[in-house]
C-alpha positions in Angstrom: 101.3 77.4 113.4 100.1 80.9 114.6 98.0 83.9 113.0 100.4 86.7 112.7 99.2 90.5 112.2 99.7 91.1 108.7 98.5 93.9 106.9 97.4 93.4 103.3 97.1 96.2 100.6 93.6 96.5 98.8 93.1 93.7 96.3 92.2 95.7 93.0 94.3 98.8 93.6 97.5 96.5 94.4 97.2 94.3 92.1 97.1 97.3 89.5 99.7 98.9 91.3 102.2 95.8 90.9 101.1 95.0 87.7 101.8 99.0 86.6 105.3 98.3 88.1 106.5 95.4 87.7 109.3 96.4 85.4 110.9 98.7 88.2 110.7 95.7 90.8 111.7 93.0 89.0 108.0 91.6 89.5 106.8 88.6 87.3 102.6 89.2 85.9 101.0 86.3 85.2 97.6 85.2 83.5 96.3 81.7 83.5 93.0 80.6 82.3 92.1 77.3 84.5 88.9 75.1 84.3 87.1 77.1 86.5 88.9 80.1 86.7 91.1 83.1 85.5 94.0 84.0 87.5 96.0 87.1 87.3 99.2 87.8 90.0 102.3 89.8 90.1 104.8 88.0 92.2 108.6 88.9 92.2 110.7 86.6 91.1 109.7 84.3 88.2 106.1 84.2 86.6 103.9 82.0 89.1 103.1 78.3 87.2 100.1 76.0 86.2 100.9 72.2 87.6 97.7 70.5 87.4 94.3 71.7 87.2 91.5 69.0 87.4 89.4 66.8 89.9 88.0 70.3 91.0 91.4 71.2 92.2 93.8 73.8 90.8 97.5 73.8 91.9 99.9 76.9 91.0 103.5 77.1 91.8 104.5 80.0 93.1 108.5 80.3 92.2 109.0 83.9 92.7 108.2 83.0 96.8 111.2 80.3 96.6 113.8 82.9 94.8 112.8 85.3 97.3 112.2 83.8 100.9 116.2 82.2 101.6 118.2 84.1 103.7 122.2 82.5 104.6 123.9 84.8 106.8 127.6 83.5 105.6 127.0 85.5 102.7 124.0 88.2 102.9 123.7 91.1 105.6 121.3 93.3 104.5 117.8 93.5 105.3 115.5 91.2 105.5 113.7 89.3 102.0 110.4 90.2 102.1 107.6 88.6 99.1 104.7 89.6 98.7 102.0 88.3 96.5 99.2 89.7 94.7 96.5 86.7 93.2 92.9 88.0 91.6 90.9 85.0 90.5 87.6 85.1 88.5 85.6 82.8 88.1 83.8 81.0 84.9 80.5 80.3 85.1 78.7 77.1 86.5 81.7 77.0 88.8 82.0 78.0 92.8 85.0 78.2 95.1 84.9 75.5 98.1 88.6 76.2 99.6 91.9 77.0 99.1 95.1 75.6 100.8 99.1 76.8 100.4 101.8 74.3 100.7 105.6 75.1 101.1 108.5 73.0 103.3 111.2 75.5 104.9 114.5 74.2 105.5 117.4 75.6 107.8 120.7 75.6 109.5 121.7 77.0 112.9 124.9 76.7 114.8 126.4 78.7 117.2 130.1 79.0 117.4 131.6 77.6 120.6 134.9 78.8 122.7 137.4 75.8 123.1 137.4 74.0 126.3 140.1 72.7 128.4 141.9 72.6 131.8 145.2 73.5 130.1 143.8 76.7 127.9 144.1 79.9 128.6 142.2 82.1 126.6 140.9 85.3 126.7 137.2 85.9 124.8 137.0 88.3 122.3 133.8 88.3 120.9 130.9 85.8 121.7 128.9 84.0 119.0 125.2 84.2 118.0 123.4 82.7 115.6 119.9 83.1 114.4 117.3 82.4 111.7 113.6 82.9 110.9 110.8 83.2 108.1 107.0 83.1 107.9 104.2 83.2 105.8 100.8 84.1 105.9 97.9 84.1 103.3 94.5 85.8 103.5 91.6 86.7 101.0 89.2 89.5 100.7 85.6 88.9 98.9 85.2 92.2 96.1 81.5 91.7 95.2 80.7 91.4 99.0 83.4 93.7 100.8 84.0 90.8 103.4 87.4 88.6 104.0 88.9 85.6 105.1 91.0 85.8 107.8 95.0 85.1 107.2 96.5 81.6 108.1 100.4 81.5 108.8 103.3 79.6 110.2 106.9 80.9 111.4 109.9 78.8 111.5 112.5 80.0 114.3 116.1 78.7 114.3 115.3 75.7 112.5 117.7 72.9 111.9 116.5 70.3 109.7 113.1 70.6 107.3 109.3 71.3 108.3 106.8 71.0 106.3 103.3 73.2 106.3 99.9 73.4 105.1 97.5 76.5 105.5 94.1 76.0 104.7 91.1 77.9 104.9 88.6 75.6 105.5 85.7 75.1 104.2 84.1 77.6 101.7 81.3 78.3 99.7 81.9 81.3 97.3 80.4 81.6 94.0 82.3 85.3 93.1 85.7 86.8 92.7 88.1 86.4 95.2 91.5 88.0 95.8 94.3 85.7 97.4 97.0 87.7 99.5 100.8 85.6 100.2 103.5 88.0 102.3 106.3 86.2 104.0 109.8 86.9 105.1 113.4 85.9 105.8 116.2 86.7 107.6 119.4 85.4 109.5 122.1 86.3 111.4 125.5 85.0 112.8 128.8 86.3 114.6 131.5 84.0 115.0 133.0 83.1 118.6 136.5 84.4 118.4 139.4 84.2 121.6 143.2 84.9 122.2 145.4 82.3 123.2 147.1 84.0 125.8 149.5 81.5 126.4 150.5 81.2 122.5 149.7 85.0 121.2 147.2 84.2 118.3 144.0 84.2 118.0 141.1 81.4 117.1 137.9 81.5 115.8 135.1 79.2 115.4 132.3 79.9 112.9 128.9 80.4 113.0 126.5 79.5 110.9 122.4 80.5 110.3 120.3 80.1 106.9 116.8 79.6 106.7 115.0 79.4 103.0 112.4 77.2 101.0 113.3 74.0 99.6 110.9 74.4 96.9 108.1 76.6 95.6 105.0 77.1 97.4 102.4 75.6 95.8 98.8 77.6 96.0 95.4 74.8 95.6 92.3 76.2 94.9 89.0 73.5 95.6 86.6 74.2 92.6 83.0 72.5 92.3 80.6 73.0 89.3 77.5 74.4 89.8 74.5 73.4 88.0 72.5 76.1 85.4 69.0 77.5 86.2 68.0 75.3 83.3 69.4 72.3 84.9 67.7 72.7 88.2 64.4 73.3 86.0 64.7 70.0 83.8 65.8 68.1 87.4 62.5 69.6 89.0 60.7 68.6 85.8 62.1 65.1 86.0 61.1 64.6 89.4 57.2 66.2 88.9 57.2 63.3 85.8 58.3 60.5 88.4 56.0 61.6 91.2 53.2 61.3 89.2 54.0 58.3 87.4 54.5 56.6 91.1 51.1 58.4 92.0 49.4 57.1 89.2 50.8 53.3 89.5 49.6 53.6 93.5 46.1 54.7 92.2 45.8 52.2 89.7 47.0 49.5 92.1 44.1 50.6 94.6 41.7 50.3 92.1 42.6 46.7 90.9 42.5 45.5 94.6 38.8 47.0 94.9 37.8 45.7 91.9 39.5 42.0 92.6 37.6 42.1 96.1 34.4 42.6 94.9 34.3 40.1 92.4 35.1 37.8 95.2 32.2 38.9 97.2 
C-alpha cells in the first residue's frame, strides 16, 4: 500500500458541479437516507447502493467504480479509465462519525509473448513483445464546518497476475459534522505481441500478448457510526448519579450513627 499525490476537487463546488452534469457524463446521483446519515454522490457508472446499514456501520456499494476501473488491452487502446467519486454525508442528530474504511479486490492478467526457441530455428525478430497493466485508488476527506482534512489512503496494483485484495481505512475518528468522502482511481494496460520470420520457411509467427487489470467486484465504502447521547440525557445521567451519591452518603451517615449509639449503650 502507498499514499499517492492525488489532487481532489473542493467538496461542495464538485459535488454541485457533477451533480449539474451528470447527464453530459453519463454520471449516476444518488441520495440515501441511512441511520445516521444522508448521503448524496455522483459517480459514473451506475447509481452507488445501500447493502446494510446497522450495528453503527453503514456499507455502500459503489458500482459505477467496477464499470469504470477494468482495462484489457486485447480489446481497448485508448486512454486510460479514470473514476472519480464525489460522496457528501450529513449527519442526523445524536449521531457522530468514528471511521470510515473502502474495500475492493483487483484482479489481473499479464503475459508477455515469447520468441520460439530451438537449436534448429532460424528466425529473424520482428517486433519484441511487452506487456503491462496497472490501477490504483485512493480516498481522502475534507471536514466543511472546520476547513481541515483527512489525508488520502491508496493502493496500486502493477502487473498483477492473479487477485489481491485491499482495505483503506482511516483510522480512528471522532467527527460529529459533515464530511465529504473523495474516491479517484484508474486503469490501464498495454500489450504488443512478439512476432519473427522463419527465415528458413518464409512466413512469419506470432505469439500473443496478453495484459488486463480490472475489479472483480464493486468497491464497497463503510462508514463507523456511534450515537451520541442528548444534552438532556447527560442532565438526567448527572441527576441520577447526584440521587445515588447522596443516598450512599446518607446510608454511610446513618450507619456511623447506629455504631455510636450501639457503643455507648455498651459502656
Amino acid at each position: 500500500m502507498s499514499t499517492l499525490p492525488y489532487r481532489f476537487a473542493g467538496g461542495t463546488v464538485a459535488l454541485a458541479a457533477l451533480l449539474a452534469f451528470a447527464p453530459l457524463h453519463a454520471s449516476a446521483a444518488t441520495h440515501l437516507d441511512t441511520r445516521a446519515f444522508s448521503f448524496d454522490s455522483a459517480t459514473p457508472g451506475r447509481a452507488d447502493t445501500l447493502i446494510a446499514d446497522g450495528s453503527g456501520a453503514t456499507t455502500i456499494s459503489l458500482l459505477g467504480a467496477h464499470d469504470m476501473l477494468k482495462y484489457d488491452a486485447s480489446y481497448e487502446y485508448w486512454d486510460r479509465k479514470v473514476y472519480q467519486g464525489v460522496f457528501q454525508l450529513n449527519l442526523h442528530a445524536g449521531y457522530k462519525i468514528t471511521g470510515y474504511s473502502l474495500m475492493g479486490t483487483f484482479s489481473g492478467e499479464r503475459y508477455v509473448g515469447q520468441f520460439p526457441a530451438g537449436a534448429n530455428l532460424d528466425i529473424m525478430p520482428v517486433n519484441w513483445a511487452t506487456a503491462h497493466a496497472s490501477a490504483d485508488v485512493a480516498i481522502r476527506a475534507d471536514l466543511p464546518a472546520t476547513g481541515g482534512m483527512i489525508a488520502p489512503r491508496s493502493h496500486a496494483e502493477l502487473n498483477l497476475n492473479g487477485t489481491d485484495g485491499f482495505t483503506l481505512d482511516s483510522g480512528p475518528l471522532d467527527h460529529a459534522g459533515p464530511l465529504n468522502l473523495y474516491v479517484e482511481g484508474n486503469a490501464y494496460a498495454e500489450a504488443t505481441d512478439a512476432e519473427w520470420w522463419y527465415v528458413n520457411y518464409g512466413y512469419f509467427g506470432r505469439d500473443t500478448s496478453r495484459a488486463r487489470i480490472e475489479l472483480s467486484g464493486p468497491l464497497l465504502l463503510t462508514v463507523y457510526t456511534q450515537a451520541v447521547p442528548e444534552p438532556h440525557t447527560y442532565a438526567l445521567t448527572l441527576a441520577g448519579l447526584a440521587l445515588i451519591s447522596g443516598a450512599l452518603r446518607r446510608r454511610r451517615r446513618l450507619a456511623r450513627n447506629g455504631a455510636r449509639t450501639d457503643f455507648s449503650l455498651k459502656g
